[in-house]
N, C-alpha and C positions, 0 to 999 in steps of 0.2 A: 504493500500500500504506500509506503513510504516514496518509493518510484513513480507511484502513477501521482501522485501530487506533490511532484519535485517542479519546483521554478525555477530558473536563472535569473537576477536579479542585474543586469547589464548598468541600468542608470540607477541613480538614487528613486525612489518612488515609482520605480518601471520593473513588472515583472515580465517573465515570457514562460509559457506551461504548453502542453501538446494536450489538447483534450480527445478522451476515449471515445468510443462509440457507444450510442445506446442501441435504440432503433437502428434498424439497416438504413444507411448513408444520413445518419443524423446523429449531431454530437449530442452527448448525453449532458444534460441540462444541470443534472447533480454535479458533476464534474467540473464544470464550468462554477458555479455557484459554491464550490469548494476552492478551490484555485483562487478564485478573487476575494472570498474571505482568509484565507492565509497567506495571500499578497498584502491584504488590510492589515491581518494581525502583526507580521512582519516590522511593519513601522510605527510600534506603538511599544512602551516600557514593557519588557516580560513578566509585569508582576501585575498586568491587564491584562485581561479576560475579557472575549467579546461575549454577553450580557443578552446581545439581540443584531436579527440582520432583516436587511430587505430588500431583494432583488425583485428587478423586469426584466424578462425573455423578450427581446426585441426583434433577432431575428435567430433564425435558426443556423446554427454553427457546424461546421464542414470535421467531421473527425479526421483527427490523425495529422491535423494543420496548424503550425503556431496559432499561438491566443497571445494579444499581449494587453494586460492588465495595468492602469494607470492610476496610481493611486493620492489621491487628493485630500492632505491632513485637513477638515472642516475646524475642528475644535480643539484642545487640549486643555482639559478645565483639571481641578485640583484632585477629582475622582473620576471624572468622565472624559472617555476621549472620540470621537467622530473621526470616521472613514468614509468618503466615497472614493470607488473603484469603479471604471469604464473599462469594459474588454472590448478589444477590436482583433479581426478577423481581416486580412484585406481591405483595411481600410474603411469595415463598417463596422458601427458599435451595436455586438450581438447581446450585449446583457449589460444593466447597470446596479450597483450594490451600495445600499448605506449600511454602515454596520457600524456599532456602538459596543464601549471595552470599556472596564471601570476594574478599580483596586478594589478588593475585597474587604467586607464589613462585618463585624462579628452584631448579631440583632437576631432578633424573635427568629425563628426558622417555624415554617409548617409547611405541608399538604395535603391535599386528599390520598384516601386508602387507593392502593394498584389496584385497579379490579385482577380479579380471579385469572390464573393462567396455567396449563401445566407446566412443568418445568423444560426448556429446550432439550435437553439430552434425554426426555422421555418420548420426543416425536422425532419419526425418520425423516435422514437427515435427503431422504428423496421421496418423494411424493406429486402427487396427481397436481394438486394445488399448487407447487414449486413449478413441475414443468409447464402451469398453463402460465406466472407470472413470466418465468424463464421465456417463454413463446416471445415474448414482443423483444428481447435482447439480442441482439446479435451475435452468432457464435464467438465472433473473433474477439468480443470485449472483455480486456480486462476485469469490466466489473462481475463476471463468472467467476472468476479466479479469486479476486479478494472480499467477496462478501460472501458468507455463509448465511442463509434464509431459511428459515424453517416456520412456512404458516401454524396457524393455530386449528386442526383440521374439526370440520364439524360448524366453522365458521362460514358465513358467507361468501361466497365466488364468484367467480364472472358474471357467471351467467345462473344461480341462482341466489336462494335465500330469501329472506322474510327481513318485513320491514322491523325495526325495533327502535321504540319512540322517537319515530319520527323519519327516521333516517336509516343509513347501510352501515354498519359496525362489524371489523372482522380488526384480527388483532397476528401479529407477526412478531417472528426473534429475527435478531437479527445479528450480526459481528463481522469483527473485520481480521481477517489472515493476512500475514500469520500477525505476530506480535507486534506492537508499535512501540516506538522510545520513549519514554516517560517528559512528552512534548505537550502542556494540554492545550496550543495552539491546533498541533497536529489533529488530537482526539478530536478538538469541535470541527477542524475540518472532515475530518471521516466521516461522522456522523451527519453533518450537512450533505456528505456524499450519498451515502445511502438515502438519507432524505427525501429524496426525489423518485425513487426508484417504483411506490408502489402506488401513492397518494392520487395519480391521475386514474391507473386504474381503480380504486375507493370508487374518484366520481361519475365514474362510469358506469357503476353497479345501480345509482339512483336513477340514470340517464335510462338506462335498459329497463329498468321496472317502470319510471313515469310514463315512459313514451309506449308502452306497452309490448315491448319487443323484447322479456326476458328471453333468454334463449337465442337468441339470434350472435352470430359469433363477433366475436370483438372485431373482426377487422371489418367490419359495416362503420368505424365509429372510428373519427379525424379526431387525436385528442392533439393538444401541444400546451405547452406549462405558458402562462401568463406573468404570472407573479407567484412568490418564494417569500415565505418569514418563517424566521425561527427565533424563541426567546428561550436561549438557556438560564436554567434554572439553578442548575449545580453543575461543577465540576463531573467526568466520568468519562470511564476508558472504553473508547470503540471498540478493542479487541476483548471486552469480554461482553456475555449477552446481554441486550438490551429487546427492550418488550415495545414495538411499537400497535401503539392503541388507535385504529382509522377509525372513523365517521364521518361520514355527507352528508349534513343537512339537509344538501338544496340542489339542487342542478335547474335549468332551466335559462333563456334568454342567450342560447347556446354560450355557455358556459356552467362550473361544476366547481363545489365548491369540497375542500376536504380538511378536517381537522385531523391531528396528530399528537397524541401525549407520548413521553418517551420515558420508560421505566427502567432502573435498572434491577437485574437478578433479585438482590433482596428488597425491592420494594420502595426505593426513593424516585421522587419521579425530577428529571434530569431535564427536559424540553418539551416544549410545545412546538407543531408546526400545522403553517396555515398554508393554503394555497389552492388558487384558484388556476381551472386547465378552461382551456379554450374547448367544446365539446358539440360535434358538431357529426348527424347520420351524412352518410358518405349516399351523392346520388351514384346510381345507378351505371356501373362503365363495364367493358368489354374486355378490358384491361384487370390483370388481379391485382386487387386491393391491397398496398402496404399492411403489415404488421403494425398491428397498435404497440406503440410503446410507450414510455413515462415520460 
């Protein structure tokens, strides 16, 4: 992992990263939204923690082709520090990022209880559920290699499941191979990595049940990431498991909305993630349908 979110660093505030692929011929949007959050974090005191981020997917990025990430100190206040980052692509800006780092404060701590989970090492580590998220990634993608995925089976899928107050709720482990350095820039980059990875599919699930088309196979359905927020909560290491918790509220006005809690193993909860995918039935062509991906 440490590899696939390696940047060179050429100017002061200028980084350069090679983004993976997700989707066949489309760069994986997590990867991008990692890479410019640890361009951000890069220029900020190590003893800051980004706190919170927010990117726009502007255009779609070419895998496998420089990215270079431009980073713009906004702030430096006495506990808070401000980042914007612009990634460009040939000369066009594919993703933009504000992301916010603060010193640590010792005060009240709470959360709510993890909901209920099995344990990752009691579900296989291959499954039915794994190979249909696996479906939309492209063989050649590193993110095969370094994410370890294990749905929570019995949950809601694709192409089934029951509404449950309100909305679609299916819940995933997740981790990063192998080990990572005791970097907790690095870890919040990981985890923004993975981030991305299942949340378009979530609001797709509401999309197929509102529009009445459960059943109907994902690649009827044009997803692409709009917008990216994450507020970390606590501290916590990508390479060991973490529990992420989906929910879709809402789809509609083509667009699809998806929440994200992020647990770790014993029970603290680590990040929220919010984001909304562009969602949108694919008319009719002679041509075969791309693969949905995140």
């Amino acid at each position: 992992m440490h590899d696939v979110l390696h940047l060179d660093n050429p100017h002061p505030n200028t980084f350069l990263g090679i983004c993976s692929t997700g989707g066949r011929g489309r760069a994986y949007g997590g990867h991008i939204a990692a890479q410019a959050l640890l361009a951000a974090h890069r220029t900020v005191a190590p003893e800051r923690a980004v706190h919170s981020l927010h990117g726009y997917f502007l255009m779609m990025g070419r895998p496998g082709e420089p990215v270079q990430y431009d980073v713009h100190p906004v702030r430096e206040g006495g506990t808070y520090a401000l980042r914007q980052v612009s990634a460009h692509q040939h000369g066009n800006e594919i993703f933009t990022l504000t992301a916010s780092f603060k010193t640590a404060e010792t005060d009240t701590d709470r959360h709510v209880r993890m909901p209920p989970a099995p344990d990752p090492t009691t579900l296989p580590p291959h499954s039915a559920a794994a190979d249909r998220l696996w479906s939309g990634i492209d063989p050649s993608s590193p993110i095969r290699r370094v994410v370890d995925v294990r749905p929570v089976l019995g949950d809601i899928d694709d192409d089934i499941g029951t509404v449950e107050h309100g909305g679609q709720r299916r819940r995933m482990w997740f981790r990063i191979r192998p080990d990572l350095p005791d970097d907790p820039a690095l870890h919040a980059a990981a985890l923004t990595y993975c981030s991305d990875l299942t949340v378009a599919r979530t609001a797709a699930l509401g999309h197929l049940r509102a529009t009445g088309t459960a059943g109907t196979p994902a690649q009827t359905l044009y997803l692409a990431s709009l917008d990216h927020a994450i507020w970390f909560h606590r501290p916590c290491r990508a390479d060991d498991w973490l529990l992420f918790v989906h929910h879709s509220p809402t789809s509609g006005d083509g667009r699809g909305l998806t929440t994200a809690q992020v647990w770790t193993r014993d029970g603290a909860l680590v990040a929220t993630v919010n984001q909304e995918v562009l969602l949108r039935s694919r008319r009719p062509t002679t041509s075969p349908a791309p693969v949905l991906v995140p």
